[in-house]
C-alpha positions in Angstrom: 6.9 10.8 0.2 7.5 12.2 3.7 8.4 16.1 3.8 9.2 15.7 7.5 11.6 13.7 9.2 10.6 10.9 10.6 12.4 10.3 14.1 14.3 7.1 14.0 12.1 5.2 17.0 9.0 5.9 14.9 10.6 4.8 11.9 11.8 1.4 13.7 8.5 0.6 15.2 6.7 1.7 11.8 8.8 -0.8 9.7 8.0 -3.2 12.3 4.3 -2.7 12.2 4.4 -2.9 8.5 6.7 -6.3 8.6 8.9 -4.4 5.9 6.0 -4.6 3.3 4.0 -2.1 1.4 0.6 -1.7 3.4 -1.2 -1.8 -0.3 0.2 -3.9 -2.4 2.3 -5.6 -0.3 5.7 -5.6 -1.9 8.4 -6.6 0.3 11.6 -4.8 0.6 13.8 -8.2 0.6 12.5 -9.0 -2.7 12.8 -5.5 -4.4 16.1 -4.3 -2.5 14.7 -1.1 -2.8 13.5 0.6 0.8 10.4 1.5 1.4 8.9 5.1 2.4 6.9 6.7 4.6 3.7 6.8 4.3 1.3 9.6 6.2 -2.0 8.3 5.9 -3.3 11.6 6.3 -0.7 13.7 3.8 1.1 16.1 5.5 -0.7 18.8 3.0 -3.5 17.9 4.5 -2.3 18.3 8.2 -1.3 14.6 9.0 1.1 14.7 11.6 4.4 13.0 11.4 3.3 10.2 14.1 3.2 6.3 14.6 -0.7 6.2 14.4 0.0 8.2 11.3 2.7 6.5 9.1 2.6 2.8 7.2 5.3 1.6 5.3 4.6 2.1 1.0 6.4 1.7 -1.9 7.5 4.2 -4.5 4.8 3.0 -6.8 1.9 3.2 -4.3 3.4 6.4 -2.8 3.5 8.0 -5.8 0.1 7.8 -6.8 -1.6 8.1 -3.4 0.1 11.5 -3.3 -1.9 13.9 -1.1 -5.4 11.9 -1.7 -7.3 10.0 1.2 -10.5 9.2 -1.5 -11.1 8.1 -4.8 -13.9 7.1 -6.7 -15.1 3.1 -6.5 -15.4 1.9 -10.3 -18.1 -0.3 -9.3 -20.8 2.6 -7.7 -19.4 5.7 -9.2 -19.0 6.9 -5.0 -16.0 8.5 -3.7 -14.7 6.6 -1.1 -11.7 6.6 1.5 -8.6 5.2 0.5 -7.8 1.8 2.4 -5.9 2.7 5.7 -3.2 -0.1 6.2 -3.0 1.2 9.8 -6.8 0.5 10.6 -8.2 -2.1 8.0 -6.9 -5.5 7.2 -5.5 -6.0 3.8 -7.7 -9.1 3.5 -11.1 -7.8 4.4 -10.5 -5.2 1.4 -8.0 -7.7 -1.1 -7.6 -10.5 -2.1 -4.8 -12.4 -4.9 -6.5 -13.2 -8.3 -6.4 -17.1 -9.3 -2.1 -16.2 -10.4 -1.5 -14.1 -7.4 -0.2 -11.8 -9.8 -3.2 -9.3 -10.0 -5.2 -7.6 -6.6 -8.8 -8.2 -6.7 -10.9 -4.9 -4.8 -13.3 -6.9 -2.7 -14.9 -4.0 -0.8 -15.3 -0.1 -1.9 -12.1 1.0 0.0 -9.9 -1.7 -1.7 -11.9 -1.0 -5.6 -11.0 2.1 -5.2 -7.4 1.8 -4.0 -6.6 -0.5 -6.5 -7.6 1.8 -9.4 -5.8 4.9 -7.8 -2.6 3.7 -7.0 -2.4 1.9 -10.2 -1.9 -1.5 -8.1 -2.0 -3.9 -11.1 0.3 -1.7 -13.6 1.9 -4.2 -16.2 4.9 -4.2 -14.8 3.5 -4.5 -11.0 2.1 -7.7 -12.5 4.9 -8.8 -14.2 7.3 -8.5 -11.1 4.7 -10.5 -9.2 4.6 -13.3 -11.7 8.7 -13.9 -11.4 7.8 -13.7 -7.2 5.5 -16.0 -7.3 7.6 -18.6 -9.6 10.4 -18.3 -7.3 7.5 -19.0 -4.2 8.4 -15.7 -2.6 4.9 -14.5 -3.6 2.2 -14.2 -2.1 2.8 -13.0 1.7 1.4 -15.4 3.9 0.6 -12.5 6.4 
């Protein structure tokens, strides 16, 4: 989470950006009623500044496990990778919904990795995406 403030035209034209949404696994503040948080996609502890170019939209879950890491390793080759930038890459070219649209399938190195380090199909991740999708609020669209 965000040590810094984040100055409130930033943070309107962030949420904006992000269409209310978590940049990874796309969970949408209207369905959770829980707000989202700021994201630096380069960690503060690493020297990301507090910026536009700088911030996504994330929730708690995601946050939380991205931390202060920009890499982690890709199951599939063993390399250490960049995370998936939501500001830079599209979520599609690195994602995509398994058959139930409850599970997110890693289709490139950035989104293996991802997946496994923020813990993006957690049981209860799944779970929530499974009452979403029966009540066809799940998947985005976008």
């Amino acid at each position: 989470m965000s040590v810094s403030r984040v100055p409130a035209r930033i943070a309107k034209d962030v949420r904006s950006d992000a269409g209310h949404r978590c940049g990874y696994c796309r969970a949408s503040e209207a369905i959770t009623s829980i707000p989202l948080v700021f994201d630096h996609i380069v960690p503060e502890a690493a020297g990301g500044p507090t910026t536009r170019e700088n911030l996504w939209l994330a929730c708690e879950r995601c946050n939380r496990h991205k931390a202060d890491r920009t890499a982690a390793l890709d199951p599939e080759t063993g390399q250490l990778v960049p995370l998936f930038n939501p500001r830079t890459q599209a979520w599609q070219t690195h994602f995509a919904w398994g058959h139930d649209s409850t599970q997110i399938i890693g289709l490139t190195s950035h989104g293996r990795a991802t997946v496994l380090a923020l813990q993006m199909n957690h049981p209860l991740a799944v779970l929530a995406r499974k009452y979403w999708a029966s009540a066809g609020w799940h998947p985005p669209l976008d």
